[in-house]
C-alpha positions in Angstrom: -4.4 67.6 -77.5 -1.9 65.5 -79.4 1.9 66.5 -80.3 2.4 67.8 -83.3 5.4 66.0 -85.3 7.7 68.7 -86.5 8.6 69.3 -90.0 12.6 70.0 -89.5 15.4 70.1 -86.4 15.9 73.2 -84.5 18.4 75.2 -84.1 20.5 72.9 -82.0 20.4 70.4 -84.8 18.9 66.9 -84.9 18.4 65.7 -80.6 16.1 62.4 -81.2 12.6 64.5 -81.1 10.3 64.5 -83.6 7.7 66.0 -82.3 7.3 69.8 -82.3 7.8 71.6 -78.5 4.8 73.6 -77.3 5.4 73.8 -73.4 7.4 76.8 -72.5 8.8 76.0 -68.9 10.5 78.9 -67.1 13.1 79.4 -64.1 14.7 82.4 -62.8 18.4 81.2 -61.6 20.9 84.2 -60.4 24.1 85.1 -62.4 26.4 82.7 -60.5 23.7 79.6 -60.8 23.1 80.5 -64.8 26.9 80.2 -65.2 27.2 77.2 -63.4 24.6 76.1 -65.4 26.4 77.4 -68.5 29.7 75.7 -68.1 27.9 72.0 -66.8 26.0 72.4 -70.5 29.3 73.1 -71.8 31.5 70.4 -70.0 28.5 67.3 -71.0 28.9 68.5 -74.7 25.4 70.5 -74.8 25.1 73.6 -77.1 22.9 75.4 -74.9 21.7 75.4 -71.6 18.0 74.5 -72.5 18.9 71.7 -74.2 21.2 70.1 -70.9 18.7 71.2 -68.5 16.2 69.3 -70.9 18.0 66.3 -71.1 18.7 66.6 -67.4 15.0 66.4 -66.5 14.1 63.5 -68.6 16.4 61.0 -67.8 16.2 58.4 -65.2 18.8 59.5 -63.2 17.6 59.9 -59.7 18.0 63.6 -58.5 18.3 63.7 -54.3 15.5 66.7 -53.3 16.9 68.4 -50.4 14.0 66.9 -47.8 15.9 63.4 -48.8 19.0 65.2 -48.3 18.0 66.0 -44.5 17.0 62.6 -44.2 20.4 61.5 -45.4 21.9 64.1 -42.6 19.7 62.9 -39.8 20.4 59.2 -40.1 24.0 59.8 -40.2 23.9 62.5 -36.9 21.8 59.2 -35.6 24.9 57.0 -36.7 27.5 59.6 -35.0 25.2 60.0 -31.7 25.9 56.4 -31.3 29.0 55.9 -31.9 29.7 59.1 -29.3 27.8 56.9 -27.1 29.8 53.8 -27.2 32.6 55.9 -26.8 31.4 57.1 -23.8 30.3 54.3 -22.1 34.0 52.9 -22.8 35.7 56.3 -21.6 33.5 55.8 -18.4 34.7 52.2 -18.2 38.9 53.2 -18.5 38.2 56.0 -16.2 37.0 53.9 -13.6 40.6 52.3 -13.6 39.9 49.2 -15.5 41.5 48.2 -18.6 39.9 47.5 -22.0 38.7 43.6 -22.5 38.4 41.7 -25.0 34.9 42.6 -25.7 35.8 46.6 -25.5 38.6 46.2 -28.0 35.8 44.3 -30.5 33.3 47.7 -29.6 36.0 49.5 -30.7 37.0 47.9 -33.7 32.6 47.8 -34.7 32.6 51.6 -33.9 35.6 52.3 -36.4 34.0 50.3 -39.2 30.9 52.4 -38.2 31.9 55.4 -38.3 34.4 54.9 -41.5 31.3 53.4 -43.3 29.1 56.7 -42.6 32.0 59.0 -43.9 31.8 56.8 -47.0 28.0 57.0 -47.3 28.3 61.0 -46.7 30.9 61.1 -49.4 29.1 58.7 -51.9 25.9 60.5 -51.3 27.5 63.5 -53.4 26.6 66.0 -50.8 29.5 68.6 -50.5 26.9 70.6 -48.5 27.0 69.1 -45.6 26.5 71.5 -42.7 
């Protein structure tokens, strides 16, 4: 079945669609999420929430789905694991009464950049949820 073009705008005024909506898609959010949703529609300059959720969906911006937001949280437990293991093997070393080499100071120095990198990964990610 082919779209029918639409004879005038809607409501909201003129959004770049000529052709007339016939898919009804529904959600059930809770108070707290609708107003959330409310005031993001608001804030981007949208007149109603159908219309930002709309426009949400079908652009090209990539959306993270929380099973690749786990991924994201495993690799960077992986990342801290081995950083907690350098560290360990060093604490072992300076606990045996030796004192940090050259090559130790280097680990450290690698494990710093490591770890500050996966903070800035976390961060850039956009996931305040981290648990």
């Amino acid at each position: 079945m082919e779209s029918r073009i639409k004879l005038k705008n809607g409501q909201a005024g003129p959004d770049g669609n000529n052709y007339l909506r016939e898919k009804r898609v529904e959600i059930r959010v809770c108070q707290q999420e609708y107003e959330k949703l409310e005031k993001h529609a608001l804030e981007a300059g949208y007149l109603n929430v159908a219309q930002y959720l709309r426009e949400s969906g079908l652009t090209r911006k990539q959306i993270t789905s929380p099973s690749m937001k786990q991924k994201e949280k495993n690799q960077w437990l992986y990342e801290i694991n081995r950083i907690g293991n350098n560290v360990n093997q060093i604490a072992r070393h300076l606990n045996q009464g030796k004192l940090p080499d050259e090559e130790m100071l280097m680990i450290l120095l690698q494990i710093q950049d490591i770890a500050q990198d996966t903070l800035k990964e976390a961060l850039k990610s956009g996931n305040e949820d981290i648990e």
